[in-house]
MDAnalysis code that builds the backbone (N, CA, C; Angstrom):
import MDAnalysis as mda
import numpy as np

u = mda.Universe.empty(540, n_residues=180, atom_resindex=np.repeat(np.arange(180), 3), trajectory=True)
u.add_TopologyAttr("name", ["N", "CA", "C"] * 180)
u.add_TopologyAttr("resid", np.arange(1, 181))
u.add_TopologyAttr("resname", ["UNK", "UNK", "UNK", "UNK", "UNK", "UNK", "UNK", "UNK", "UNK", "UNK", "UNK", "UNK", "UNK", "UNK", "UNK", "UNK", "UNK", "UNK", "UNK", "UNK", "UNK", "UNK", "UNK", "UNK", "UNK", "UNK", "UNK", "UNK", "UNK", "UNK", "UNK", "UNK", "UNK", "UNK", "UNK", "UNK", "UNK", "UNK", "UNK", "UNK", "UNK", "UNK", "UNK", "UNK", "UNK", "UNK", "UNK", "UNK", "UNK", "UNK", "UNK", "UNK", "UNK", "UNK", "UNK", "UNK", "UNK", "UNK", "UNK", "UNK", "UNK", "UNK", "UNK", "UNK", "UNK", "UNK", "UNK", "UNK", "UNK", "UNK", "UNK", "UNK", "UNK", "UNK", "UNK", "UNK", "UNK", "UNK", "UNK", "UNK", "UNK", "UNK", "UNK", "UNK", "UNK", "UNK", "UNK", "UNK", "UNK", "UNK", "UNK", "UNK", "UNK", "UNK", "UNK", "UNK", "UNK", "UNK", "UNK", "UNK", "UNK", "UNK", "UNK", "UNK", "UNK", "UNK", "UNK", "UNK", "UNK", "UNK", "UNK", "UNK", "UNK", "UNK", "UNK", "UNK", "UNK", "UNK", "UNK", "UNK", "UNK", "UNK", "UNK", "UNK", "UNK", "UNK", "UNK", "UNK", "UNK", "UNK", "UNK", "UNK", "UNK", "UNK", "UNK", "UNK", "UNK", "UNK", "UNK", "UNK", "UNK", "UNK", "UNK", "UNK", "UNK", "UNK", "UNK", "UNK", "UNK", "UNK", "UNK", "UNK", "UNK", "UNK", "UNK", "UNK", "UNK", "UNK", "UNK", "UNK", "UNK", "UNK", "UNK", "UNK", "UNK", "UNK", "UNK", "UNK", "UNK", "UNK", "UNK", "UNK", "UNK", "UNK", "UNK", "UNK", "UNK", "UNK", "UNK", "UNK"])
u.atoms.positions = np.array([
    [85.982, 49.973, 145.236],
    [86.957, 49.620, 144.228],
    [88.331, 50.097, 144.667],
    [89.567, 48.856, 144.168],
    [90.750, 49.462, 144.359],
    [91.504, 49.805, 143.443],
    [91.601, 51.223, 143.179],
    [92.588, 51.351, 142.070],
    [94.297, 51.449, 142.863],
    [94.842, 50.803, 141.682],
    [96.604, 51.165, 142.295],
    [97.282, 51.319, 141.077],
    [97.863, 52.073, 141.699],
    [98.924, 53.467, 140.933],
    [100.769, 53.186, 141.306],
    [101.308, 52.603, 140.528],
    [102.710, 52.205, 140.821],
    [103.612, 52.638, 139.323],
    [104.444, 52.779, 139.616],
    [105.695, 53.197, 138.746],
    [106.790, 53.894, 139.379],
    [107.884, 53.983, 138.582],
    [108.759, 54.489, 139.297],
    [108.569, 56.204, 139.869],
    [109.751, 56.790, 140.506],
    [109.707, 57.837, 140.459],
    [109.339, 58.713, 139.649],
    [108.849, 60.005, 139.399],
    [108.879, 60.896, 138.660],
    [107.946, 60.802, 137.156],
    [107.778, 59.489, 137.210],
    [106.819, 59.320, 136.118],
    [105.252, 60.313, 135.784],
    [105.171, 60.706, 137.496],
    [103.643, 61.273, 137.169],
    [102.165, 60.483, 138.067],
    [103.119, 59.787, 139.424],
    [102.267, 58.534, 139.554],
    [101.006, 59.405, 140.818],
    [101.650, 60.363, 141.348],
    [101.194, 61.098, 142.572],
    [100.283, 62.137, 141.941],
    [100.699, 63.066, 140.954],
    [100.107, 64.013, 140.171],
    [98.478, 63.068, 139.660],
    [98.982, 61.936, 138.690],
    [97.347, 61.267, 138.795],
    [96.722, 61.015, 139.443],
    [97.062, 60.652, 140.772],
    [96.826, 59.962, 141.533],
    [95.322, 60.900, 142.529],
    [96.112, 61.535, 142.663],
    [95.874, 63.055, 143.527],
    [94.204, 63.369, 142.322],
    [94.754, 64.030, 141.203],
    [93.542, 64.041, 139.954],
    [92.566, 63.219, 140.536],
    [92.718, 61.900, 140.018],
    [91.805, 60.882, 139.739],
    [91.283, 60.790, 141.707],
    [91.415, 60.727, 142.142],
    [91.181, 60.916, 143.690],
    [90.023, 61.413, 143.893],
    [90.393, 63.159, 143.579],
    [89.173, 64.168, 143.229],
    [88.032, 64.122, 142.930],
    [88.523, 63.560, 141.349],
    [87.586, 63.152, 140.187],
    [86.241, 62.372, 141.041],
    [86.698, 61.182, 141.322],
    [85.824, 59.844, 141.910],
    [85.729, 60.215, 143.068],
    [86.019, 61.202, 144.003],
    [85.531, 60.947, 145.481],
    [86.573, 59.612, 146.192],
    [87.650, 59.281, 145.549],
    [88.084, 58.120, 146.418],
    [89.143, 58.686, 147.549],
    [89.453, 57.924, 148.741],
    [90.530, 58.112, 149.195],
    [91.898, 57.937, 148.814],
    [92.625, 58.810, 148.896],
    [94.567, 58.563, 148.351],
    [95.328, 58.542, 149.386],
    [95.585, 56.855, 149.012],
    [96.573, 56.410, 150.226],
    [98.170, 56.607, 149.489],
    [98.767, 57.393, 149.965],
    [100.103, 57.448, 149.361],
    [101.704, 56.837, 150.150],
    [101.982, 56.105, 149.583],
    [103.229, 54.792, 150.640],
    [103.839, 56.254, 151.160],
    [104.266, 57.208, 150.191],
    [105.548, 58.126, 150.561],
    [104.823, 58.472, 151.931],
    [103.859, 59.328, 152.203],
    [103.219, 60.022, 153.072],
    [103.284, 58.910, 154.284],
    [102.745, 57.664, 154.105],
    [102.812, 56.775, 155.577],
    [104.147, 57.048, 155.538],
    [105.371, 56.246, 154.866],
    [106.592, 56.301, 155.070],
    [107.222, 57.089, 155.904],
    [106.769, 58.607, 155.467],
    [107.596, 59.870, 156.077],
    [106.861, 60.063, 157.233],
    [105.579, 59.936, 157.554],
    [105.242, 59.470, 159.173],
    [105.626, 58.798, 160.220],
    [105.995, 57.503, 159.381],
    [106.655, 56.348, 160.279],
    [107.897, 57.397, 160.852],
    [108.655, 57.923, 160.354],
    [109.901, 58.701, 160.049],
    [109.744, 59.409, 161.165],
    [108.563, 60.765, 160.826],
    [108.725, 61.681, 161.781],
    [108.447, 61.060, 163.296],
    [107.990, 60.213, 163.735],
    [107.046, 59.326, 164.548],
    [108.341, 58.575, 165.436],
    [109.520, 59.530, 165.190],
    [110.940, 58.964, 165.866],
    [111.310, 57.409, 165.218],
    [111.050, 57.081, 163.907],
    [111.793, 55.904, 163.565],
    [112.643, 56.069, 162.478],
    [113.349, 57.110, 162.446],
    [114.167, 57.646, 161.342],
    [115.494, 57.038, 161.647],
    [115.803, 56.311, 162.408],
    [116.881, 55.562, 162.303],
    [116.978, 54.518, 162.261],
    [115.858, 54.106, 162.229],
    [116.011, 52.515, 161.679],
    [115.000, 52.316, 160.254],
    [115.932, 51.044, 159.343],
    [115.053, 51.365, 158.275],
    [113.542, 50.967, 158.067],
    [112.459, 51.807, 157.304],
    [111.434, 51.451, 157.435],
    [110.805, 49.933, 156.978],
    [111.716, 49.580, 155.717],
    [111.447, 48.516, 155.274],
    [109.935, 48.335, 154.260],
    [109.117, 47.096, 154.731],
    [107.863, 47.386, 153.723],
    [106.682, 47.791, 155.307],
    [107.132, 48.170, 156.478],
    [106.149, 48.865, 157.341],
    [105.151, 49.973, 156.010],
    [105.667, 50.735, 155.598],
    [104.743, 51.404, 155.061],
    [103.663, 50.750, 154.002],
    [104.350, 49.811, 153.488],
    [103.671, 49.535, 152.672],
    [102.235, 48.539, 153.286],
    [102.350, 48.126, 154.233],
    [101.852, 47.203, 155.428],
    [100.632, 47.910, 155.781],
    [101.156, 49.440, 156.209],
    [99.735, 50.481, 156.737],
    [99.367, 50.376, 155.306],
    [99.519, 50.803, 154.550],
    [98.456, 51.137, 153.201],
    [97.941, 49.856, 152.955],
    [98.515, 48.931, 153.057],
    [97.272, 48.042, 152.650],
    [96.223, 47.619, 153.722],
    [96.952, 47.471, 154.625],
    [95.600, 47.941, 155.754],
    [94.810, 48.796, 155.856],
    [95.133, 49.884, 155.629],
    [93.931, 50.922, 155.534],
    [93.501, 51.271, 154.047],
    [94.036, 50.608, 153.175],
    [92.833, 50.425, 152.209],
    [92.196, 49.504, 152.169],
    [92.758, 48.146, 152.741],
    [91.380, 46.695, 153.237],
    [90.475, 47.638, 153.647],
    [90.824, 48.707, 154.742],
    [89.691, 48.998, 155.970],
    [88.599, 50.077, 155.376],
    [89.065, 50.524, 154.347],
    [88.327, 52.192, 153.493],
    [87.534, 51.238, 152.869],
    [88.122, 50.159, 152.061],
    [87.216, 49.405, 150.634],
    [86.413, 48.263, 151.908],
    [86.102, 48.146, 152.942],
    [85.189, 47.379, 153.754],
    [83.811, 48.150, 153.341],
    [84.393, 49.425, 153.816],
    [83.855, 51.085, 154.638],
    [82.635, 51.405, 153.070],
    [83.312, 50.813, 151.836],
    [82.177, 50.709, 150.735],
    [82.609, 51.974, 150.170],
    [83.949, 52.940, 150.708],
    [85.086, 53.595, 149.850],
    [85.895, 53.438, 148.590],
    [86.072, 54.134, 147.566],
    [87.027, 53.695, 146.754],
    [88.452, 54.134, 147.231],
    [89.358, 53.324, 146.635],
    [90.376, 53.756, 147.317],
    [91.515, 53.890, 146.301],
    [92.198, 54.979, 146.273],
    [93.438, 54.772, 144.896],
    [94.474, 54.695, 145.897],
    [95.507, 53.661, 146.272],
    [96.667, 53.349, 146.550],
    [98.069, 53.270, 145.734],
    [98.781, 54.239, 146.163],
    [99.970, 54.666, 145.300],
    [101.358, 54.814, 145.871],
    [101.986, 54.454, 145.118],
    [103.400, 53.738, 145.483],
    [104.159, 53.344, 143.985],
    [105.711, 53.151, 144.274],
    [106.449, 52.995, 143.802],
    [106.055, 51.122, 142.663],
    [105.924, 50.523, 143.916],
    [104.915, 49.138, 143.657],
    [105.940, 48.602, 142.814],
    [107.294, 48.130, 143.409],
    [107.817, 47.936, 142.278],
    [108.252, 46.458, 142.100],
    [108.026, 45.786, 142.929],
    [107.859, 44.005, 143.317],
    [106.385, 43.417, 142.779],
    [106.544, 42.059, 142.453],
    [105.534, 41.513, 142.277],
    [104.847, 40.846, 144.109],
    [105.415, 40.994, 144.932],
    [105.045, 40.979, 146.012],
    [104.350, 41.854, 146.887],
    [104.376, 43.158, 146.185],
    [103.985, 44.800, 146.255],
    [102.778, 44.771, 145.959],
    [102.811, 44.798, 144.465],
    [101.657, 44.140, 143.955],
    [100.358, 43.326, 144.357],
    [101.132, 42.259, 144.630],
    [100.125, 40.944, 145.271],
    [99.196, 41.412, 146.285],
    [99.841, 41.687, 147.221],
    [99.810, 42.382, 148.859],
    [98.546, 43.649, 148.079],
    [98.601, 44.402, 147.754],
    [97.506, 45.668, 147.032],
    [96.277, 44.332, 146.330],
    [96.581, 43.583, 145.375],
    [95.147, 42.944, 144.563],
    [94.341, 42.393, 146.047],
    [95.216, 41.474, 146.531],
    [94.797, 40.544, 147.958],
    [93.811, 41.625, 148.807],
    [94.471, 42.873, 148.871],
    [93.403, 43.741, 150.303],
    [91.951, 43.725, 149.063],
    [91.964, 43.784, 147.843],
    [90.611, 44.086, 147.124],
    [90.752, 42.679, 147.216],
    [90.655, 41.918, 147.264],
    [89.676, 40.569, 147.229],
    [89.244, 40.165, 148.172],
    [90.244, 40.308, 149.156],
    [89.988, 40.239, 151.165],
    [88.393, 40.917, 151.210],
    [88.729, 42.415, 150.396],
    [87.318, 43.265, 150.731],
    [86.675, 42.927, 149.872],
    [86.524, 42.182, 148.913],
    [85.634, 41.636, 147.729],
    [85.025, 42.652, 146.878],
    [86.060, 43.159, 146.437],
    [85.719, 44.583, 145.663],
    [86.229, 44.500, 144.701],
    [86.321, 44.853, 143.559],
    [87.451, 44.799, 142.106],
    [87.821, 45.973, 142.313],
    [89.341, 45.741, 141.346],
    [90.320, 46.537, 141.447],
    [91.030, 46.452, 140.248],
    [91.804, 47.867, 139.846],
    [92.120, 48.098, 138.749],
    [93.925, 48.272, 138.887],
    [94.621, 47.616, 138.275],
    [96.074, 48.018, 138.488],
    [96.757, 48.849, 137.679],
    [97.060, 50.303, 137.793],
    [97.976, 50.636, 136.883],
    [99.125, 51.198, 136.780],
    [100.027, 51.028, 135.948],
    [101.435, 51.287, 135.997],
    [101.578, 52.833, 135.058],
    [102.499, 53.613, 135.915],
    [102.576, 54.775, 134.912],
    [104.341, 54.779, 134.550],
    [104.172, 55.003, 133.871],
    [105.350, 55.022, 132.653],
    [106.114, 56.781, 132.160],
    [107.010, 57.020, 132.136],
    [107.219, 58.347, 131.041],
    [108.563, 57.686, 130.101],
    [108.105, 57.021, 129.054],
    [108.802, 56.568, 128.150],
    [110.129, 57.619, 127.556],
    [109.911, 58.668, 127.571],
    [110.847, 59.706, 127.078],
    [111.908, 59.644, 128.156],
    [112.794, 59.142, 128.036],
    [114.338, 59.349, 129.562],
    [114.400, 60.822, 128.908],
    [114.678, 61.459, 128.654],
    [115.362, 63.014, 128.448],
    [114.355, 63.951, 129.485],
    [112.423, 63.672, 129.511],
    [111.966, 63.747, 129.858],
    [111.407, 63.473, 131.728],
    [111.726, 62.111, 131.590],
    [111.843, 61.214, 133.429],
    [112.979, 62.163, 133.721],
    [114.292, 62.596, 133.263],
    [115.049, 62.854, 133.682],
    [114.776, 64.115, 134.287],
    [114.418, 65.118, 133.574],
    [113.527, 66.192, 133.495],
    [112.579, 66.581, 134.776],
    [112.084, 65.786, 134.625],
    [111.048, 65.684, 135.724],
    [111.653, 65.826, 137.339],
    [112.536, 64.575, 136.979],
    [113.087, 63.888, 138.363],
    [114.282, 65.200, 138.924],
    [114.963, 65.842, 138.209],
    [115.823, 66.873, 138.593],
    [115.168, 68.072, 138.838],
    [113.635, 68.319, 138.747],
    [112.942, 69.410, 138.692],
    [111.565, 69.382, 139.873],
    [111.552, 68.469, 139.941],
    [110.128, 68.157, 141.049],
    [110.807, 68.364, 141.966],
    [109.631, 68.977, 142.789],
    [110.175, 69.545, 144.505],
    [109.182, 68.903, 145.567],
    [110.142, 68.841, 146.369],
    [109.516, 68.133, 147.937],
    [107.728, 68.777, 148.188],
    [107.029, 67.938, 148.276],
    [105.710, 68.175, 148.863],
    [105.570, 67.444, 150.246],
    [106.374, 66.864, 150.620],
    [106.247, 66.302, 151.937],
    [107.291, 66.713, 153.096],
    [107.095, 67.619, 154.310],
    [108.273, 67.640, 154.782],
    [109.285, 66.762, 155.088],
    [110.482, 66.731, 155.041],
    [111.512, 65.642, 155.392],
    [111.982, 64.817, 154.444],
    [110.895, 64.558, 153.078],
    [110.970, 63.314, 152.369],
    [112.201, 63.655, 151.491],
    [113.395, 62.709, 151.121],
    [114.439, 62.817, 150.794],
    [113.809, 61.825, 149.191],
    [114.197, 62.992, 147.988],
    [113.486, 62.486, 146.609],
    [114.740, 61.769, 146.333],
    [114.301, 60.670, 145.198],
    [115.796, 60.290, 144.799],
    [115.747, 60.816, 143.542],
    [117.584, 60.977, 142.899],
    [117.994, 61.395, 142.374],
    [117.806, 60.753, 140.827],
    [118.136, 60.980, 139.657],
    [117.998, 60.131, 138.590],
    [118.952, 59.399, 138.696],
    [120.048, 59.197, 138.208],
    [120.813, 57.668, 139.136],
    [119.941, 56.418, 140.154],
    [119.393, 57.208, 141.008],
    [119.152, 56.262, 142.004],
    [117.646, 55.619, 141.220],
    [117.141, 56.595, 140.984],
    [115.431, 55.770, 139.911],
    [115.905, 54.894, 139.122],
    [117.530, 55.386, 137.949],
    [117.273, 54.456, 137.109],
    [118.134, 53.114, 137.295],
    [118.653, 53.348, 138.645],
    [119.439, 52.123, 139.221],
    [118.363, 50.798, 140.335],
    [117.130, 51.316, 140.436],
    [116.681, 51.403, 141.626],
    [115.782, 49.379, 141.035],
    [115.547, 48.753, 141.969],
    [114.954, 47.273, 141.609],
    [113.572, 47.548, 140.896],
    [113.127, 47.316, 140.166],
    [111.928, 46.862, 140.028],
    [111.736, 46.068, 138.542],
    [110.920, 45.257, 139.132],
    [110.727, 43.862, 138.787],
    [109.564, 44.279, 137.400],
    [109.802, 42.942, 136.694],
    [108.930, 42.972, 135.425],
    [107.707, 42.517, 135.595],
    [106.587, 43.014, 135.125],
    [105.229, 42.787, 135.896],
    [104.894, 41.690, 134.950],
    [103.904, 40.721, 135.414],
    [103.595, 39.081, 134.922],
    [102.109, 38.865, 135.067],
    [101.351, 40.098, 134.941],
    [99.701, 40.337, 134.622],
    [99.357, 41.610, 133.982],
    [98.596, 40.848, 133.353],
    [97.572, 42.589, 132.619],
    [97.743, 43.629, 133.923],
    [97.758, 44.303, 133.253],
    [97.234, 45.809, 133.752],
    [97.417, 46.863, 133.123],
    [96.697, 48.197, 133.187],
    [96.610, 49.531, 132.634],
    [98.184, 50.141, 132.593],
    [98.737, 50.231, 131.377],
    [99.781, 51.082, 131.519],
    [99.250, 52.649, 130.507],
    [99.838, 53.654, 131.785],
    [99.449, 54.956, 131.216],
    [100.754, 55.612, 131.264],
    [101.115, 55.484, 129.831],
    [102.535, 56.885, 129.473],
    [102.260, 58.107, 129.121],
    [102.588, 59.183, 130.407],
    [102.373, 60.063, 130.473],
    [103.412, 60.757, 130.155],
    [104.542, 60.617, 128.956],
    [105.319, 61.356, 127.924],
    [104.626, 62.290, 126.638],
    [105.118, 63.506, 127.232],
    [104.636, 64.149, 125.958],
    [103.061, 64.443, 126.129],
    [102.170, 64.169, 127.667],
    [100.956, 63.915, 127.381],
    [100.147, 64.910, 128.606],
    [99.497, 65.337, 128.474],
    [98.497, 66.283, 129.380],
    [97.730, 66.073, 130.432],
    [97.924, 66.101, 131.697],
    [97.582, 65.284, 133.087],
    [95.764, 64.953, 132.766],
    [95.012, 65.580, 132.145],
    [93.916, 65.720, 131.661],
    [93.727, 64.530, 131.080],
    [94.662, 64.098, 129.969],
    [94.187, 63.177, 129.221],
    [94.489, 61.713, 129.480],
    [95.540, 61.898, 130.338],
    [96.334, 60.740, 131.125],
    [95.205, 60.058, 131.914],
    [93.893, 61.061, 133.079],
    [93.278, 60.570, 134.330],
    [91.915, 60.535, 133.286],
    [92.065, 61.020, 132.476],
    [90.612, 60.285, 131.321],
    [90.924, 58.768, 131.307],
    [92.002, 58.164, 130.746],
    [92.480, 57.213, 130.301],
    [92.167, 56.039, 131.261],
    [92.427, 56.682, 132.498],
    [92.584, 56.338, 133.831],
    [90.721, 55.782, 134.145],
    [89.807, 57.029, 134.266],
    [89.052, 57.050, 134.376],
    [88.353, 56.175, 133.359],
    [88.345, 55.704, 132.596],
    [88.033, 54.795, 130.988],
    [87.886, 53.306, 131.999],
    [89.508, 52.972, 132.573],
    [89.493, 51.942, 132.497],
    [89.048, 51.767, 133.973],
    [88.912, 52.224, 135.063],
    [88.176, 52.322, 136.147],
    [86.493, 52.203, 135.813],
    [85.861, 52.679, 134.986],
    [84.807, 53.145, 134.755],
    [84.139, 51.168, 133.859],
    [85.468, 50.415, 132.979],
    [85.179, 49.429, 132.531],
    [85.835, 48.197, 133.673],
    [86.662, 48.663, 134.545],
    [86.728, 47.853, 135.728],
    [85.569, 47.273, 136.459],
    [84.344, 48.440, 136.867],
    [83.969, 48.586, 137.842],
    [82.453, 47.547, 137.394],
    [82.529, 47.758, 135.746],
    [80.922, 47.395, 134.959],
    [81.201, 46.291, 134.504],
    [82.451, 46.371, 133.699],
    [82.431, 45.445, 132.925],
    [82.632, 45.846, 131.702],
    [82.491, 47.359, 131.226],
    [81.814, 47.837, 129.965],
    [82.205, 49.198, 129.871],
    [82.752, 50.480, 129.417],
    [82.985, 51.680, 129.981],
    [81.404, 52.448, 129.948],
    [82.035, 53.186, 130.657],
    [80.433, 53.821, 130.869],
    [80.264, 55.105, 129.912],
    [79.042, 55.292, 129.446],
    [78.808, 56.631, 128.280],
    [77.441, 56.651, 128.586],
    [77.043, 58.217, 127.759],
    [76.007, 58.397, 128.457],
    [74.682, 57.644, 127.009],
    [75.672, 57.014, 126.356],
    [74.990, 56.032, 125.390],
    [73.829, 54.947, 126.076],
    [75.062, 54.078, 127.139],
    [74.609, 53.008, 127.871],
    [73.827, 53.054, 129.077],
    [73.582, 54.626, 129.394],
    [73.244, 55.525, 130.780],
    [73.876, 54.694, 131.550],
    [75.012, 54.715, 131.824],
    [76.154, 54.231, 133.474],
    [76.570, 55.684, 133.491],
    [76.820, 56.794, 133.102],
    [77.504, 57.726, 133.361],
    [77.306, 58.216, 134.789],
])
């Protein structure tokens, strides 16, 4: 299964991501992390473009072959972004779950975004200006939106886990229906 994890900056998209990863045993492909590779890898002067985004979906085609789950996470902020992530789960004929994370509170995103610190060496965070100036496009399919304003990383990758769990069946799983 492919889950994907997109929203803007600072929302909370890496923190779930990372969680829910754990949780399920899946692999976490994260764009930033290829990105800042490409980088260190002597291509820091020219721009990366969607190269990163290119490896992650390749190597989550290649994990979800492998009979891996895979949570792929990124900014995802094109409907072309998008596409490119559903396409590697159908390529691998696997279902896949899309979700967008949100922090509806700006006082809060703001919060966040002036307060979170580098976990990657080199990686240059953007600023709040630049998030709330930054493109992204209005999404034009269902998918899971999880606003994680005001809300407890706990209850956020439950939420998460809910709809992964009714992705995968059809049905959520409880230990009612024994899928647990």
């Amino acid at each position: 299964m492919l889950i994907v994890i997109g929203g803007l900056p600072a929302t909370g998209k890496t923190t779930l991501a990372r969680v829910l990863a754990r949780r399920t045993g899946a692999v976490h492909l994260r764009v930033d992390t290829i990105e800042q590779a490409i980088r260190r890898a002597g291509r820091a002067d020219v721009p990366i473009g969607p190269a990163g985004y290119a490896v992650a979906y390749a190597l989550a085609e290649e994990h979800l072959r492998q009979g891996l789950t895979v949570v792929g996470e990124s900014v995802n902020p094109l409907a072309v972004t998008r596409d490119a992530w559903r396409d590697a789960a159908l390529r691998a004929g696997v279902p896949f779950l899309e979700a967008e994370v949100v922090c509806s509170d700006p006082a809060e995103h703001r919060r966040r975004a002036e307060r979170r610190t580098v976990d990657i060496p080199g990686l240059a965070l953007p600023d709040w200006a630049e998030i709330t100036n930054r493109a992204y496009e209005p999404w034009h399919r269902d998918r899971l939106v999880v606003d994680t304003a005001g809300r407890r990383v706990g209850d956020c990758v439950e939420e998460l886990c809910r709809a992964v769990d009714t992705s995968r069946t059809g049905h959520p799983q409880t230990e009612e229906n024994g899928t647990t």
